[in-house]
Chimera marker file (.cmm) of the C-alpha trace (Angstrom):
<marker_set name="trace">
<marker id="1" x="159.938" y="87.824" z="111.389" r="1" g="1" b="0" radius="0.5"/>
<marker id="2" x="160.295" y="92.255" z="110.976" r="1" g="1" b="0" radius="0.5"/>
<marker id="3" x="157.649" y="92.487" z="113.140" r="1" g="1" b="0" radius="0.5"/>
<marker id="4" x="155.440" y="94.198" z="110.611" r="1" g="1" b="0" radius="0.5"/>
<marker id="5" x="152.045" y="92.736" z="109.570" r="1" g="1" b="0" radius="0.5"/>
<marker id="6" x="152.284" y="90.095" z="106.983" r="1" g="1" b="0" radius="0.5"/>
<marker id="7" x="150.692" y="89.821" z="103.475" r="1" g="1" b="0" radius="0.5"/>
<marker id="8" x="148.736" y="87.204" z="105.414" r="1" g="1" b="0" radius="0.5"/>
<marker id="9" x="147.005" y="89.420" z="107.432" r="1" g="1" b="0" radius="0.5"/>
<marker id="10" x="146.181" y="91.855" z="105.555" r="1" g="1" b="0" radius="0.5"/>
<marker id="11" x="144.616" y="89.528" z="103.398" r="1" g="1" b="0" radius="0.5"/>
<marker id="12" x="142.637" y="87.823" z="106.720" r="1" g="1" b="0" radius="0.5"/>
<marker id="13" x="141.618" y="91.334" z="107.382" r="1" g="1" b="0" radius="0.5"/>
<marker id="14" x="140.745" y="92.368" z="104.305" r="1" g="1" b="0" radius="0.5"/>
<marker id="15" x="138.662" y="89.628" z="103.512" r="1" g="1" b="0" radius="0.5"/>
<marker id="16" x="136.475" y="90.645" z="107.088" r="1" g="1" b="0" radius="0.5"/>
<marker id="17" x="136.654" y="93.988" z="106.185" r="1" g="1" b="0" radius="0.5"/>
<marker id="18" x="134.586" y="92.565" z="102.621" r="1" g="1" b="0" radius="0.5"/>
<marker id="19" x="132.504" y="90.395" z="104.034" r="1" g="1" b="0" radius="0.5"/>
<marker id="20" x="131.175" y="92.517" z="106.675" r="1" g="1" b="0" radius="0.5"/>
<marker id="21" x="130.670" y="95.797" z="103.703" r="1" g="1" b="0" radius="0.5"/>
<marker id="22" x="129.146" y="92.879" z="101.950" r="1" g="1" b="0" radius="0.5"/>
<marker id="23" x="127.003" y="92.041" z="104.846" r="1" g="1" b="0" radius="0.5"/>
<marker id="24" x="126.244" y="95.646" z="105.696" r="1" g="1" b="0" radius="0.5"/>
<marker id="25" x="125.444" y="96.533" z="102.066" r="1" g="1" b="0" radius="0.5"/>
<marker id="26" x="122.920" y="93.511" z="101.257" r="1" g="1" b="0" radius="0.5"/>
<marker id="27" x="120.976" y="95.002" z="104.410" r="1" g="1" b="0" radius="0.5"/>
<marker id="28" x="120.570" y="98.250" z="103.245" r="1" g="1" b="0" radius="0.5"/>
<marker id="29" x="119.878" y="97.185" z="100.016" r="1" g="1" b="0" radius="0.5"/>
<marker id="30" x="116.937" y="95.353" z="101.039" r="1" g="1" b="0" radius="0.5"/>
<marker id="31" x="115.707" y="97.904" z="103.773" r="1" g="1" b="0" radius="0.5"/>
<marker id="32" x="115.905" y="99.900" z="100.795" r="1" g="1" b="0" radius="0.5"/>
<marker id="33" x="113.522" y="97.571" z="98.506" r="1" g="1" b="0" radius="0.5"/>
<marker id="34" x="111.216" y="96.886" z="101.368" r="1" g="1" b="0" radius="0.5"/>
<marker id="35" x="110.512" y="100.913" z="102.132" r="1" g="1" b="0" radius="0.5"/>
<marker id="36" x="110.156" y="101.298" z="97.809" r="1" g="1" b="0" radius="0.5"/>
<marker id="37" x="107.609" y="98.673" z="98.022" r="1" g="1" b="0" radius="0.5"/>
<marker id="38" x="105.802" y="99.787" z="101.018" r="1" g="1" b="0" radius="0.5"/>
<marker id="39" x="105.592" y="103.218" z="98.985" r="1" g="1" b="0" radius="0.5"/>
<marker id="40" x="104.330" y="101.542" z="96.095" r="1" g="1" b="0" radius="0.5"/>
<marker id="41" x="101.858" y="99.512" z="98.303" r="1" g="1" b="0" radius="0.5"/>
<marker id="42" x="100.617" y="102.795" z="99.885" r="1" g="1" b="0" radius="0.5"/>
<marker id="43" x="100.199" y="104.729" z="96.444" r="1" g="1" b="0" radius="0.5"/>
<marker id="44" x="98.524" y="101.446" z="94.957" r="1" g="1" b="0" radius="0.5"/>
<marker id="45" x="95.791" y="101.677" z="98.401" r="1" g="1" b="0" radius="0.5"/>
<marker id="46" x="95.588" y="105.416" z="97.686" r="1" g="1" b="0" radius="0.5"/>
<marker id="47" x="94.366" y="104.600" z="94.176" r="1" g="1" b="0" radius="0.5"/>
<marker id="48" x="92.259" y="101.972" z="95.262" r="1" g="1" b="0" radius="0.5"/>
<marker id="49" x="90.222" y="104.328" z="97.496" r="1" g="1" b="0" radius="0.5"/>
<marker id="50" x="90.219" y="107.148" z="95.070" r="1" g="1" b="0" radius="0.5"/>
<marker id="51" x="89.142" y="104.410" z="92.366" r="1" g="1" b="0" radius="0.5"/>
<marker id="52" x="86.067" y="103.673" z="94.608" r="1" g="1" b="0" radius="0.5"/>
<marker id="53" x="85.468" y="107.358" z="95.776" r="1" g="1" b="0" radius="0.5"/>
<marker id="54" x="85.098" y="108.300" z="92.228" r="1" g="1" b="0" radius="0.5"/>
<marker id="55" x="82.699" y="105.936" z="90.559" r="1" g="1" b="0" radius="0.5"/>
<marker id="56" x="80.761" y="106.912" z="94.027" r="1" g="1" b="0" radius="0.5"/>
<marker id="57" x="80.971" y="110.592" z="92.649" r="1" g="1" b="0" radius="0.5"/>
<marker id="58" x="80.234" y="109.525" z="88.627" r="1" g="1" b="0" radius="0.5"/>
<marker id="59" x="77.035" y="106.790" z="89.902" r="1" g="1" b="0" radius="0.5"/>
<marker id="60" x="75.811" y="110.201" z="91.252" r="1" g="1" b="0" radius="0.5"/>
<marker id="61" x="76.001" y="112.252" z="88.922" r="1" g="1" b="0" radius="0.5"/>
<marker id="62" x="74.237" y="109.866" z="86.605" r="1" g="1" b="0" radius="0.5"/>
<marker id="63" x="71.646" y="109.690" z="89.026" r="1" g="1" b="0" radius="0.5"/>
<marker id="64" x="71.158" y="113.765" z="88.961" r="1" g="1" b="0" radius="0.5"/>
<marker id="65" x="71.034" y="113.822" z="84.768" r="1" g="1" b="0" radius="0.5"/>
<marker id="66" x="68.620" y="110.937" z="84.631" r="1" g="1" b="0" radius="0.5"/>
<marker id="67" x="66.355" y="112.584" z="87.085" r="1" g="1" b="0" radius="0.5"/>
<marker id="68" x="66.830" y="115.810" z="84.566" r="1" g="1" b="0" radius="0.5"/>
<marker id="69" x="66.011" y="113.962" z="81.484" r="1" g="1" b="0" radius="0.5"/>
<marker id="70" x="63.236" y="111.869" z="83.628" r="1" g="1" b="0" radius="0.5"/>
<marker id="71" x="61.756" y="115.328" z="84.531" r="1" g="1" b="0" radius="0.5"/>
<marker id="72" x="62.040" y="116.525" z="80.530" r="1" g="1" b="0" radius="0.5"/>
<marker id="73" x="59.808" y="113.532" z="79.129" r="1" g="1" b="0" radius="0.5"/>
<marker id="74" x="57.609" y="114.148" z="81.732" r="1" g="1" b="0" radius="0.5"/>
<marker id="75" x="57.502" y="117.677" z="80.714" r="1" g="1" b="0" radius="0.5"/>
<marker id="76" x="57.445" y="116.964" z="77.220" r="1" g="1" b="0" radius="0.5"/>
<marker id="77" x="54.610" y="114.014" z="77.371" r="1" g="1" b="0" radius="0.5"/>
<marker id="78" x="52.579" y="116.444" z="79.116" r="1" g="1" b="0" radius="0.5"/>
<marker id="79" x="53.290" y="119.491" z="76.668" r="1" g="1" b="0" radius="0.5"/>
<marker id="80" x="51.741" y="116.328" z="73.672" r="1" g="1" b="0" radius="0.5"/>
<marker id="81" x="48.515" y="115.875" z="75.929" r="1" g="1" b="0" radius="0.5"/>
<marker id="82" x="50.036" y="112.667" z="77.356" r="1" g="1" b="0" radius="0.5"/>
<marker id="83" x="48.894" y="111.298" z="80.935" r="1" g="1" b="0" radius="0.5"/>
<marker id="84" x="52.081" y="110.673" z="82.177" r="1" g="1" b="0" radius="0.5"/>
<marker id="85" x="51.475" y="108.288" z="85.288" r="1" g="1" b="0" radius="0.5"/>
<marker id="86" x="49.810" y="106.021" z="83.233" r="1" g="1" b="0" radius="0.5"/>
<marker id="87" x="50.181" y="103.732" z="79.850" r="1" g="1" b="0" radius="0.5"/>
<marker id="88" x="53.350" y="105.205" z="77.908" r="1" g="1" b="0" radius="0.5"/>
<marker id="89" x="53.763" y="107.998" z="79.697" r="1" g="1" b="0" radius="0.5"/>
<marker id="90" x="55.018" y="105.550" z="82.839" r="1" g="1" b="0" radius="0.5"/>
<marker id="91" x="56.703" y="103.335" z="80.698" r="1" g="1" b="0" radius="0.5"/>
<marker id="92" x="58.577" y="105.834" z="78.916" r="1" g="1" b="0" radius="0.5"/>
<marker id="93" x="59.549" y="107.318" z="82.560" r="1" g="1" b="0" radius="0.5"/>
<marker id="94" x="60.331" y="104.049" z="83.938" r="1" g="1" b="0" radius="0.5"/>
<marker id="95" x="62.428" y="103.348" z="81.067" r="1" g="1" b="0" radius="0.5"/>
<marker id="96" x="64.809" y="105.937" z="81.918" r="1" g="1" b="0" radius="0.5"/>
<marker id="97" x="65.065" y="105.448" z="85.237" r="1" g="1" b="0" radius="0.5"/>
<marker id="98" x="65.551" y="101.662" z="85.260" r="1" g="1" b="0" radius="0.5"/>
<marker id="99" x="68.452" y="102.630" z="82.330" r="1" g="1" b="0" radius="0.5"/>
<marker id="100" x="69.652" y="104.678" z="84.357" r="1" g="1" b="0" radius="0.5"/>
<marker id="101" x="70.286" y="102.959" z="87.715" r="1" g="1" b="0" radius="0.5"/>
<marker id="102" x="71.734" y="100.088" z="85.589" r="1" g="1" b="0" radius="0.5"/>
<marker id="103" x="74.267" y="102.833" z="84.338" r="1" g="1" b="0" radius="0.5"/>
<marker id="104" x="74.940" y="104.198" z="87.835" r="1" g="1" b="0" radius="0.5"/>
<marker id="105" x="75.343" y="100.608" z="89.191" r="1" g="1" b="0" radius="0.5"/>
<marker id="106" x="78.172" y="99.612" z="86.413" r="1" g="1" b="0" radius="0.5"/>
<marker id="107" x="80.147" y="102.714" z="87.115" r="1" g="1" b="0" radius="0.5"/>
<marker id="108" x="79.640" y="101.763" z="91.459" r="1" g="1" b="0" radius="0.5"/>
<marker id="109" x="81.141" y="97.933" z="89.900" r="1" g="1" b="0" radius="0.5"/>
<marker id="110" x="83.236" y="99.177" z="87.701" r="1" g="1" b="0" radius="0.5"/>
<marker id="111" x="85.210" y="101.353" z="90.706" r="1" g="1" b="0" radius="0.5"/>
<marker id="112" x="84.710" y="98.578" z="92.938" r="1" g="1" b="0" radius="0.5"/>
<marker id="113" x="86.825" y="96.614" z="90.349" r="1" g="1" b="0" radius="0.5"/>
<marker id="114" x="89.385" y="98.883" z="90.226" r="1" g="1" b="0" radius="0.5"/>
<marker id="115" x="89.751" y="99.437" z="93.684" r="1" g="1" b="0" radius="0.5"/>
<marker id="116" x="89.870" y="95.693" z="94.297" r="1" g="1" b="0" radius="0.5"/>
<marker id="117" x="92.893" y="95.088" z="91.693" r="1" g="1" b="0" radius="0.5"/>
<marker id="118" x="94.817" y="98.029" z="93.182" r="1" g="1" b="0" radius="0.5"/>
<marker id="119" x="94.374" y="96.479" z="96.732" r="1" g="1" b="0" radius="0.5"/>
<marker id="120" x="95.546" y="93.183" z="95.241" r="1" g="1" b="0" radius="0.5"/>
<marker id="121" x="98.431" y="95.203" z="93.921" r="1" g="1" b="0" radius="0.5"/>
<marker id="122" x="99.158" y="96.915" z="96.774" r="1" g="1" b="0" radius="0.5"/>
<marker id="123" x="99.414" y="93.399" z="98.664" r="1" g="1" b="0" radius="0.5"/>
<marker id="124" x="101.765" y="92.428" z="96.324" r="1" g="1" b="0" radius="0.5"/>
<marker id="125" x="103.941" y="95.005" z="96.607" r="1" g="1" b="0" radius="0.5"/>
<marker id="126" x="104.007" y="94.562" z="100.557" r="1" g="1" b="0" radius="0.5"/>
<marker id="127" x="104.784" y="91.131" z="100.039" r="1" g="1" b="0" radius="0.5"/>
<marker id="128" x="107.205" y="91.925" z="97.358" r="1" g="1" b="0" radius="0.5"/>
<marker id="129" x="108.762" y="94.698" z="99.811" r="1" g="1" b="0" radius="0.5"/>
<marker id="130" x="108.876" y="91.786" z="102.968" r="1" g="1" b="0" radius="0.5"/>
<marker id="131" x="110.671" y="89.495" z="100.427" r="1" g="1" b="0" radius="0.5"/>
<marker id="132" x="113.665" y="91.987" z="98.970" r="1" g="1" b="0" radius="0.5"/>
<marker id="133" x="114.046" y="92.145" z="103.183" r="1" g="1" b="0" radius="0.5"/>
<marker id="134" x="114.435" y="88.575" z="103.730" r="1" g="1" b="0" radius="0.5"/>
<marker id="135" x="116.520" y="88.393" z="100.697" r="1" g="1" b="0" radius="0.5"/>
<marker id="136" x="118.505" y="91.291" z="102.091" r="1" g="1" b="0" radius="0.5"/>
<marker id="137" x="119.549" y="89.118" z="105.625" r="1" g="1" b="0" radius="0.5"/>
<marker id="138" x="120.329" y="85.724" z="103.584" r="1" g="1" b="0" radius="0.5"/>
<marker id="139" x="123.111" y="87.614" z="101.097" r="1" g="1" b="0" radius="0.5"/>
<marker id="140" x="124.230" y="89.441" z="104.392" r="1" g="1" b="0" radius="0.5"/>
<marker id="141" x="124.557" y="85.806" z="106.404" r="1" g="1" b="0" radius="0.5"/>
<marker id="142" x="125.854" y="84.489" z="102.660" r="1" g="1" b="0" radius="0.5"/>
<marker id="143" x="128.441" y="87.822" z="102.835" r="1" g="1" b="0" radius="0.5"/>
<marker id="144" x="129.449" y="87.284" z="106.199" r="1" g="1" b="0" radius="0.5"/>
<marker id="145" x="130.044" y="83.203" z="105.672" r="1" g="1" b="0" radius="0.5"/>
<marker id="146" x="131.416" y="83.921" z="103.085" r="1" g="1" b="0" radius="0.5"/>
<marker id="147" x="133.981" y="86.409" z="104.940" r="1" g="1" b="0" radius="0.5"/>
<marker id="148" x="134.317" y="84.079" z="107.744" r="1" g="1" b="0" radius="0.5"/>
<marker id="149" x="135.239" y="81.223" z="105.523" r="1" g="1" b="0" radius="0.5"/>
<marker id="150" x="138.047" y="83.194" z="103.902" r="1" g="1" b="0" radius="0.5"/>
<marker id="151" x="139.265" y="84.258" z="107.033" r="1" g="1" b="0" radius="0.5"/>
<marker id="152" x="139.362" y="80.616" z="108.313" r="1" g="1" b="0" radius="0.5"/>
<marker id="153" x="140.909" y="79.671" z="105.086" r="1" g="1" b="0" radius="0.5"/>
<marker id="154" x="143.746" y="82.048" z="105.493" r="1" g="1" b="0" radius="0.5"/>
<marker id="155" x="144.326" y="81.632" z="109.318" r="1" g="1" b="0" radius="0.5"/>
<marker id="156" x="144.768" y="78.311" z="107.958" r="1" g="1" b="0" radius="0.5"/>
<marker id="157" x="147.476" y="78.625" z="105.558" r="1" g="1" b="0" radius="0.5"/>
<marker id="158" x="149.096" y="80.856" z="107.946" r="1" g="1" b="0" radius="0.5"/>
<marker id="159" x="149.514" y="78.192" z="110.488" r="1" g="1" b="0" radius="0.5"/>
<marker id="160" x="150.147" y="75.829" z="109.086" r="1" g="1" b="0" radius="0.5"/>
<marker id="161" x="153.363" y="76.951" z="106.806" r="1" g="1" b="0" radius="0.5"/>
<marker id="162" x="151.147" y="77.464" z="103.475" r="1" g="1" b="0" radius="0.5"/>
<marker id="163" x="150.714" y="73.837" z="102.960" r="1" g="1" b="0" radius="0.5"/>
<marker id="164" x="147.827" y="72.871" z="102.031" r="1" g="1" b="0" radius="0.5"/>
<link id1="1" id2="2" r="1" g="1" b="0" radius="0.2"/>
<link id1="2" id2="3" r="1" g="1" b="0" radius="0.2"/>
<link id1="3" id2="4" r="1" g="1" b="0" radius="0.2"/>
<link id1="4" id2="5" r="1" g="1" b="0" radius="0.2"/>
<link id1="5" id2="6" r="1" g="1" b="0" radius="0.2"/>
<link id1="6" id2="7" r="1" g="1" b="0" radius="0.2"/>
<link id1="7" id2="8" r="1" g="1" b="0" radius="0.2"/>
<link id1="8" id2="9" r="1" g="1" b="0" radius="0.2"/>
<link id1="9" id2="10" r="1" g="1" b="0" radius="0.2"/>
<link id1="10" id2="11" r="1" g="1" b="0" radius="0.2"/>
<link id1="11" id2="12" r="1" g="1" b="0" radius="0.2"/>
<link id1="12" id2="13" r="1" g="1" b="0" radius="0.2"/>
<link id1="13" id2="14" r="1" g="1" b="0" radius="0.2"/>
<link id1="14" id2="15" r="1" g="1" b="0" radius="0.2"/>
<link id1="15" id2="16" r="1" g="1" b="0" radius="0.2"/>
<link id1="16" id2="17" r="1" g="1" b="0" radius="0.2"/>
<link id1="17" id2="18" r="1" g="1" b="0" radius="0.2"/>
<link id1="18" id2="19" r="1" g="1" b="0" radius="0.2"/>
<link id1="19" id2="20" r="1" g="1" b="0" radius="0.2"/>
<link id1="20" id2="21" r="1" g="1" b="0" radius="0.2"/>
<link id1="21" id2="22" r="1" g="1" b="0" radius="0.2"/>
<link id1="22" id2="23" r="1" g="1" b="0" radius="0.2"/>
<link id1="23" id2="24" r="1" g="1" b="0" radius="0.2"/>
<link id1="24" id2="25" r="1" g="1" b="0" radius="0.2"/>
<link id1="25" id2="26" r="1" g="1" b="0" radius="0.2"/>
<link id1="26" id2="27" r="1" g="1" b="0" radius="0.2"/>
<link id1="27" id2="28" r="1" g="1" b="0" radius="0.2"/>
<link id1="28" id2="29" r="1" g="1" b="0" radius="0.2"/>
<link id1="29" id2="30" r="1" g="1" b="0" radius="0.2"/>
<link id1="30" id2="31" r="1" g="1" b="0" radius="0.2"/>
<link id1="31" id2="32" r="1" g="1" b="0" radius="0.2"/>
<link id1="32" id2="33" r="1" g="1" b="0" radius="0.2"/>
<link id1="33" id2="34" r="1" g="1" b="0" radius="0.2"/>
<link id1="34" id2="35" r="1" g="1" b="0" radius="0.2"/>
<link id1="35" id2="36" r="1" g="1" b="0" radius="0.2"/>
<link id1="36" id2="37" r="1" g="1" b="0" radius="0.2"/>
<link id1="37" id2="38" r="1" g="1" b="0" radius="0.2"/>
<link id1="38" id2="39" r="1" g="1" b="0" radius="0.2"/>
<link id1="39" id2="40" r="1" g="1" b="0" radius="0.2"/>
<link id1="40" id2="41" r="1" g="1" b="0" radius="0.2"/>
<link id1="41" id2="42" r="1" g="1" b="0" radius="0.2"/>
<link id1="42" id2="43" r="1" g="1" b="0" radius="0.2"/>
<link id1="43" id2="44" r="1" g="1" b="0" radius="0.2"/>
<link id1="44" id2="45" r="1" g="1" b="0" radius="0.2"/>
<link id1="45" id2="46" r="1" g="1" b="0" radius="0.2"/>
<link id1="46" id2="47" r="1" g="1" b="0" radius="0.2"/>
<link id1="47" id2="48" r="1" g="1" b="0" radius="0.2"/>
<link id1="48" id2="49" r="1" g="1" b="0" radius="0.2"/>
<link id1="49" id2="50" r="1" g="1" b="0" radius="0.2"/>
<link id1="50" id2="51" r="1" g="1" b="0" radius="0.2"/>
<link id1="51" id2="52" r="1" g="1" b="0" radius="0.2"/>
<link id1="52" id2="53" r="1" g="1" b="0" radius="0.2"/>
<link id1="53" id2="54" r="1" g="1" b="0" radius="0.2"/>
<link id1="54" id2="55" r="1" g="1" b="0" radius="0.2"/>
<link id1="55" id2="56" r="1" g="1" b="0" radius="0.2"/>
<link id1="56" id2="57" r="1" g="1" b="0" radius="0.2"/>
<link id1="57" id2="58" r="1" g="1" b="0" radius="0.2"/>
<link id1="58" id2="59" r="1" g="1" b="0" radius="0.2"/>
<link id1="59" id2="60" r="1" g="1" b="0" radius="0.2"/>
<link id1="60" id2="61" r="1" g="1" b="0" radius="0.2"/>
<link id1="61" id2="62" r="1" g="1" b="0" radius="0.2"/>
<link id1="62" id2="63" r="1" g="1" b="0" radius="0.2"/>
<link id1="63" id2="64" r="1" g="1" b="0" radius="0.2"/>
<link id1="64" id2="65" r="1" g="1" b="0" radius="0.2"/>
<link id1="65" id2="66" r="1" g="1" b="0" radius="0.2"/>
<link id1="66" id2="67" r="1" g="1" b="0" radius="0.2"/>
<link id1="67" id2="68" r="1" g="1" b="0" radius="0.2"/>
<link id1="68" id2="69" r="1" g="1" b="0" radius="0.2"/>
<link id1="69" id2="70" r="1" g="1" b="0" radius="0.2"/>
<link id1="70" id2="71" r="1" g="1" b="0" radius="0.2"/>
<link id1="71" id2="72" r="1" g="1" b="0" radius="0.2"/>
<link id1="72" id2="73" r="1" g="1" b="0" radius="0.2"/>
<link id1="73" id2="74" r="1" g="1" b="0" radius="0.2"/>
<link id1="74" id2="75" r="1" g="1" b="0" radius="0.2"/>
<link id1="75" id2="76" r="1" g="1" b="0" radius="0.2"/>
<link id1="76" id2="77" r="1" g="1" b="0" radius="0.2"/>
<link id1="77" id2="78" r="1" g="1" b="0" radius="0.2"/>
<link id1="78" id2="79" r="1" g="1" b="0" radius="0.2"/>
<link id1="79" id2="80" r="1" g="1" b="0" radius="0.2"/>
<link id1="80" id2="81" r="1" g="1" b="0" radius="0.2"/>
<link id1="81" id2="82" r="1" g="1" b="0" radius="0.2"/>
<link id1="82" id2="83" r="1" g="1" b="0" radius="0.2"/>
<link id1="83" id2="84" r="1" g="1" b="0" radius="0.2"/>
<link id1="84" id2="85" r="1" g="1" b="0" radius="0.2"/>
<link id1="85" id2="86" r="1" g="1" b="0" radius="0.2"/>
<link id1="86" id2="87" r="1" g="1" b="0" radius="0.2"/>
<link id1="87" id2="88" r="1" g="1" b="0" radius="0.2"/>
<link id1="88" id2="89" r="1" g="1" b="0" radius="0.2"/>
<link id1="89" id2="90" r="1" g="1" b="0" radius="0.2"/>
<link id1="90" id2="91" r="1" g="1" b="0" radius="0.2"/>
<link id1="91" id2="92" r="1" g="1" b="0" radius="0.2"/>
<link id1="92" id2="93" r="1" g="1" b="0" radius="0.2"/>
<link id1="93" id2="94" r="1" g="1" b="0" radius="0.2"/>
<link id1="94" id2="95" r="1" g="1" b="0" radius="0.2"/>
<link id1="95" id2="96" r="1" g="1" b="0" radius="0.2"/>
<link id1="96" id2="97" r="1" g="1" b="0" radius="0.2"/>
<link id1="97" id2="98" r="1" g="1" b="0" radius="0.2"/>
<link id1="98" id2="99" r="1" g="1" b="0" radius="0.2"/>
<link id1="99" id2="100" r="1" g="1" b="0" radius="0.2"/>
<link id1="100" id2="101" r="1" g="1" b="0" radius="0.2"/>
<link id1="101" id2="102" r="1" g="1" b="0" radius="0.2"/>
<link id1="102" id2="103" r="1" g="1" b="0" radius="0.2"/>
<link id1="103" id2="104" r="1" g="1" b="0" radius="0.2"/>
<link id1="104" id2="105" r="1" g="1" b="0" radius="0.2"/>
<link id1="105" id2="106" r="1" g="1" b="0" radius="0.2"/>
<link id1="106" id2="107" r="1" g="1" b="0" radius="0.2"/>
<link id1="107" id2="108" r="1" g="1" b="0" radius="0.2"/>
<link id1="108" id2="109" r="1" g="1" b="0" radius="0.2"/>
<link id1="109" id2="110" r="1" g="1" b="0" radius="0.2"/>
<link id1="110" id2="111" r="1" g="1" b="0" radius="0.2"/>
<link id1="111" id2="112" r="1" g="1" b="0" radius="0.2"/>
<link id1="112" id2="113" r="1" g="1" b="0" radius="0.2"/>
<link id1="113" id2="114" r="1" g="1" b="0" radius="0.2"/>
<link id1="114" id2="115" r="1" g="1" b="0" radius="0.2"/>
<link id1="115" id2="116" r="1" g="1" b="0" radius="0.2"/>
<link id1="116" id2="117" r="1" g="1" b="0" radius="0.2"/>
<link id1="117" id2="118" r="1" g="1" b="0" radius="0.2"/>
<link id1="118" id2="119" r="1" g="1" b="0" radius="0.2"/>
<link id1="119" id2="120" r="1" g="1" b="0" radius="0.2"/>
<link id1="120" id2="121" r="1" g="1" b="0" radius="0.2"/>
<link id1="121" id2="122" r="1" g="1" b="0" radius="0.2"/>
<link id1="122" id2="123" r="1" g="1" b="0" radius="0.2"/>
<link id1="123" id2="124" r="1" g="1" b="0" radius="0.2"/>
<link id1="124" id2="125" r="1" g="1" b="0" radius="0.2"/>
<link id1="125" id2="126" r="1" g="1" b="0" radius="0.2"/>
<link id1="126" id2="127" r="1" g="1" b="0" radius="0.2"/>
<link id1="127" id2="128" r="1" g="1" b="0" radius="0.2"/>
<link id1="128" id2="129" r="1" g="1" b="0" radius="0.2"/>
<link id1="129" id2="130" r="1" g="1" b="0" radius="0.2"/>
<link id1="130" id2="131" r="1" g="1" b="0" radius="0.2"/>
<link id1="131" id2="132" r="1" g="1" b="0" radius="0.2"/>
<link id1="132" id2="133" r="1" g="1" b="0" radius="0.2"/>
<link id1="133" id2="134" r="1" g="1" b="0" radius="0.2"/>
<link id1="134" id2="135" r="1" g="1" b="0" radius="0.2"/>
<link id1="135" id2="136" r="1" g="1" b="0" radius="0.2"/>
<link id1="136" id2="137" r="1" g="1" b="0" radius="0.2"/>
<link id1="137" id2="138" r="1" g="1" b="0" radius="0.2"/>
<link id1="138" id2="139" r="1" g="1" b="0" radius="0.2"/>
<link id1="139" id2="140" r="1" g="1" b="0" radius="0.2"/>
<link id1="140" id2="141" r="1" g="1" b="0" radius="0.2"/>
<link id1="141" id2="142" r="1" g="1" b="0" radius="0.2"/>
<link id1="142" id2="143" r="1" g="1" b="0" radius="0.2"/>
<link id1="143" id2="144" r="1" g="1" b="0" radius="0.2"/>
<link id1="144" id2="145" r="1" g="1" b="0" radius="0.2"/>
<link id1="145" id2="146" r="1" g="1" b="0" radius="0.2"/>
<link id1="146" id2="147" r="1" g="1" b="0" radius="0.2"/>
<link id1="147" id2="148" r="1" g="1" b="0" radius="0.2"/>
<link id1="148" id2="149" r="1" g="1" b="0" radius="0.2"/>
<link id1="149" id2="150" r="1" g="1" b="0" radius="0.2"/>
<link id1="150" id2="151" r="1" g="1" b="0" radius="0.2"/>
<link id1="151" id2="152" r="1" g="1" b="0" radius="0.2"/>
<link id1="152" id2="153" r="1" g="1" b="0" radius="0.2"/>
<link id1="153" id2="154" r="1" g="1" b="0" radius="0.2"/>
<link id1="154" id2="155" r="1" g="1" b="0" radius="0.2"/>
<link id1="155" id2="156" r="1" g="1" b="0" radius="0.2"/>
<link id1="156" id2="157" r="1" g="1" b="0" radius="0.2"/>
<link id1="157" id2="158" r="1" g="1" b="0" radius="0.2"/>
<link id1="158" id2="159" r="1" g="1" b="0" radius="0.2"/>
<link id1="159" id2="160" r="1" g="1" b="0" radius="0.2"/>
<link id1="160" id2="161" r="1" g="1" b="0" radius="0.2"/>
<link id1="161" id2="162" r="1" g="1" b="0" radius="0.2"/>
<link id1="162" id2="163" r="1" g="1" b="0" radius="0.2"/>
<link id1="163" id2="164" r="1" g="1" b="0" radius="0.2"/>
</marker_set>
């Protein structure tokens, strides 16, 4: 023997050297996916709440213009010589509001809808982040087997005269 390092070991050390920037990569790569995911998981809740704030805001609104058009049939039914707490008058009022309410109430469903399916989504992403993670540790234990395996399998040959 020179006393210099063999083709052997460089390839033993090598090998280690790749497994463990295989190991180190497939953890960052899934840290990586788990933080995009949690992002996406607290946009998605973000949107949820905004989603129910706003139909909050719209339902409200409604209510305001159907009290102004309420208050203009009144106005109007009394201008025609209408009594308007009785007969038509009432049923023409109640009419509106009943329509109305319904229309507030769909918008209040409708953004409780929305903000249900973007908390759904935003699960999903969390459990979508949690899973790149554990995918991340099994192709890091897979890259360091793998690594550990080719430096057996070397150390191997090595000793025992490259005979198989």
């Amino acid at each position: 023997m020179s006393g210099g390092i063999s083709a052997t070991t460089v390839a033993m050390y090598a090998a280690a050297a790749s497994a463990a920037l295989g190991a180190y990569t497939a953890l960052e790569n899934g840290a990586q996916q788990k933080n995009q995911m949690n992002y996406q998981a607290e946009q998605a809740q973000a949107d949820a709440d905004a989603a129910a704030s706003q139909s909050q805001v719209e339902a409200a609104q409604i209510r305001k213009a159907v009290q102004r058009q309420r208050a203009s049939a009144r106005a109007a039914l009394s201008e025609s010589g209408v009594n308007v707490d009785v007969g038509t008058g009432e049923l023409i009022q109640s009419d509106i509001e009943q329509e109305g309410e319904k229309d507030a109430l769909t918008t209040i469903y409708n953004g409780s809808t929305a903000r249900n399916k973007l908390k759904a989504q935003a699960q999903g992403f969390t459990i979508a982040g949690k899973n790149a993670q554990s995918a991340g540790y099994m192709n890091a234990a897979n890259s360091a087997l793998s690594g550990v395996s080719s430096f057996y399998g070397w150390k191997t040959k090595s000793t025992s005269g490259g005979r198989g």
